[in-house]
C-alpha positions as CSV (number, residue, x, y, z in Angstrom):
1,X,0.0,0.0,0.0
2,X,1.4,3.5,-0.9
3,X,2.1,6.5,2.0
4,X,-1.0,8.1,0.0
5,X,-3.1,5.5,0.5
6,X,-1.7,5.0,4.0
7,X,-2.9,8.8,4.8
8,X,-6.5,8.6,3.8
9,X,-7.2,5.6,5.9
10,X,-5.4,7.7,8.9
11,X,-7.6,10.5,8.0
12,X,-10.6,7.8,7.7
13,X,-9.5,7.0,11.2
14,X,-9.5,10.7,12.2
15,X,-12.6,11.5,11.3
16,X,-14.3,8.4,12.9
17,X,-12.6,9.2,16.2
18,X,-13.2,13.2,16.0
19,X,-17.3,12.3,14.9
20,X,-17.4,9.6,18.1
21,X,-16.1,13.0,20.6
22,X,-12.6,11.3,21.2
23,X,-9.5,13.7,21.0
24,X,-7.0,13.1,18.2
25,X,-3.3,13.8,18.5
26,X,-1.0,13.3,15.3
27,X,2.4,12.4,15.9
28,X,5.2,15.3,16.0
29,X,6.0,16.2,12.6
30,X,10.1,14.4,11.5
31,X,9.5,12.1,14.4
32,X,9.2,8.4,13.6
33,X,6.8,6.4,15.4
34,X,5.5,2.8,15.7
35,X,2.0,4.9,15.5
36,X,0.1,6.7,13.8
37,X,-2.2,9.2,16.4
38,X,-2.8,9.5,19.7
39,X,-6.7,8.6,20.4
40,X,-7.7,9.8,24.0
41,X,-3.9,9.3,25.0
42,X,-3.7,5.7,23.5
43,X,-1.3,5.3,20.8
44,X,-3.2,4.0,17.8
45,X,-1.3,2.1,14.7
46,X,-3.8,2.2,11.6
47,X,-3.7,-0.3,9.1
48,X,-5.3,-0.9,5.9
49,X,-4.8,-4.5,4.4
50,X,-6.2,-6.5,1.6
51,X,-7.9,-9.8,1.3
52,X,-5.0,-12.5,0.1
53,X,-6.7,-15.1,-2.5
54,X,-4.3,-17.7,-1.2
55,X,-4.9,-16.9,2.6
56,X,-7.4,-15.4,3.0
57,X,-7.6,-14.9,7.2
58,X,-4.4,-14.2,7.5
59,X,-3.0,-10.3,7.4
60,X,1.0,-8.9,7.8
61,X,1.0,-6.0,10.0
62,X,4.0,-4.8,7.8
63,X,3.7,-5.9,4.3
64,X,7.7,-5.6,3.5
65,X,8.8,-8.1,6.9
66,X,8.1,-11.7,7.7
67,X,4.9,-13.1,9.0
68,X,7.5,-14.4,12.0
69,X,9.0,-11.3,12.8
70,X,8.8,-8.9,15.9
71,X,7.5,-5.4,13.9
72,X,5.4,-4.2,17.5
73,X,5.8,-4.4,21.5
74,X,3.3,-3.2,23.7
75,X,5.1,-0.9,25.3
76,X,5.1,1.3,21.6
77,X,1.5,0.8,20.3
78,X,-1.4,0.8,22.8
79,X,-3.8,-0.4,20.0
80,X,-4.5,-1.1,16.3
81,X,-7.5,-0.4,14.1
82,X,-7.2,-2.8,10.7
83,X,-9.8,-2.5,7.7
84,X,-10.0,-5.9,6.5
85,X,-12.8,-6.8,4.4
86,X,-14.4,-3.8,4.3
87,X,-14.9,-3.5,8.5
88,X,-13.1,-1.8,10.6
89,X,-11.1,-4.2,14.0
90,X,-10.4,-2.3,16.6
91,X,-8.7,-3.6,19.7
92,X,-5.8,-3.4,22.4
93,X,-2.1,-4.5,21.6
94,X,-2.0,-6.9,24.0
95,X,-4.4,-8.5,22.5
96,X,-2.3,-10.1,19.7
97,X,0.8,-9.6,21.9
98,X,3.0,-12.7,23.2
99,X,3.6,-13.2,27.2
100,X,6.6,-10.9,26.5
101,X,4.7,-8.0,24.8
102,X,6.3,-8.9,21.5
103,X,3.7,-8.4,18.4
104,X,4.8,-10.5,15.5
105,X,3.9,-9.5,12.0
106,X,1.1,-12.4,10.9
107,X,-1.8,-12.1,12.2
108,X,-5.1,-14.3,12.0
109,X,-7.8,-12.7,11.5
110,X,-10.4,-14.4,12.9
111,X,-9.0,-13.8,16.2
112,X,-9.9,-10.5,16.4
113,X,-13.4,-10.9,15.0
114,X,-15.1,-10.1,18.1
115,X,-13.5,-6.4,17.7
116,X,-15.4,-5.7,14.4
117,X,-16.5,-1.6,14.8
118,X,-15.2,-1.7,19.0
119,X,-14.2,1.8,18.4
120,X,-15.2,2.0,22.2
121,X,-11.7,0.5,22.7
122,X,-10.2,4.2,22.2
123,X,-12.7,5.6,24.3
124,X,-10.1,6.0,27.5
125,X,-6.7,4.8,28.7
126,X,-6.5,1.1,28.1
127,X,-6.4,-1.3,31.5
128,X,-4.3,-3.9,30.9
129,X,-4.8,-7.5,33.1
130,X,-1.7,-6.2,34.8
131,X,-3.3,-3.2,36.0
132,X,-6.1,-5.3,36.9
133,X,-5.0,-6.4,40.2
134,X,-3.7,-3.0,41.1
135,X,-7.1,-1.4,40.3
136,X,-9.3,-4.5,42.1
137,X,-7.3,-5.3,45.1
């Protein structure tokens, strides 16, 4: 997918996010990021990705790496919203993280199903189960 492309999904994004009240921060201009915008604090990594005829539930975060590689960690992304056949998946990094924090590149779709349109995910600073016990004890 082209930078171009890339930006009008970002702006997509945007405009969802401003419409649904939440405030949008883009990232300092010449810095380089592992996101894209800040949503209500959260650091949100937007992704637009394509059906694959040959598999077709499987996505790469990162298009140029390996479906094996590391391209994310927790502690650099908060949370990902992917169009993938034509919805919008919105959900928490740790989601698809490892016990480590480490987001490899593949990523099955159907996983995340349940996340189809959760733009309610942004709507505050994410809890994570760690913070659980902290908040609940």
């Amino acid at each position: 997918m082209s930078r171009e492309l890339g930006d009008i999904y970002e702006q997509h994004v945007e405009h969802i996010c401003k419409a649904l009240g939440f405030q949008v921060l883009p990232p300092s201009v010449g810095n380089q990021h592992s996101w894209d915008m800040r949503v209500n604090g959260l650091r949100l990594q937007v992704k637009k990705r394509c059906i694959d005829a040959s598999k077709p539930n499987n996505i790469r975060l990162v298009t140029s790496k390996s479906s094996s590689e590391i391209v994310y960690h927790v502690n650099d992304v908060d949370a990902f919203a992917i169009y993938w056949s034509d919805k919008w998946f919105v959900f928490a990094s740790d989601v698809i993280a490892d016990q480590v924090g480490d987001i490899r590149n593949g990523l099955y779709m159907p996983s995340v199903c349940r996340f189809a349109g959760k733009w309610e995910v942004l709507s505050g600073s994410h809890i994570t189960v760690e913070s659980q016990g902290v908040l609940f004890e």
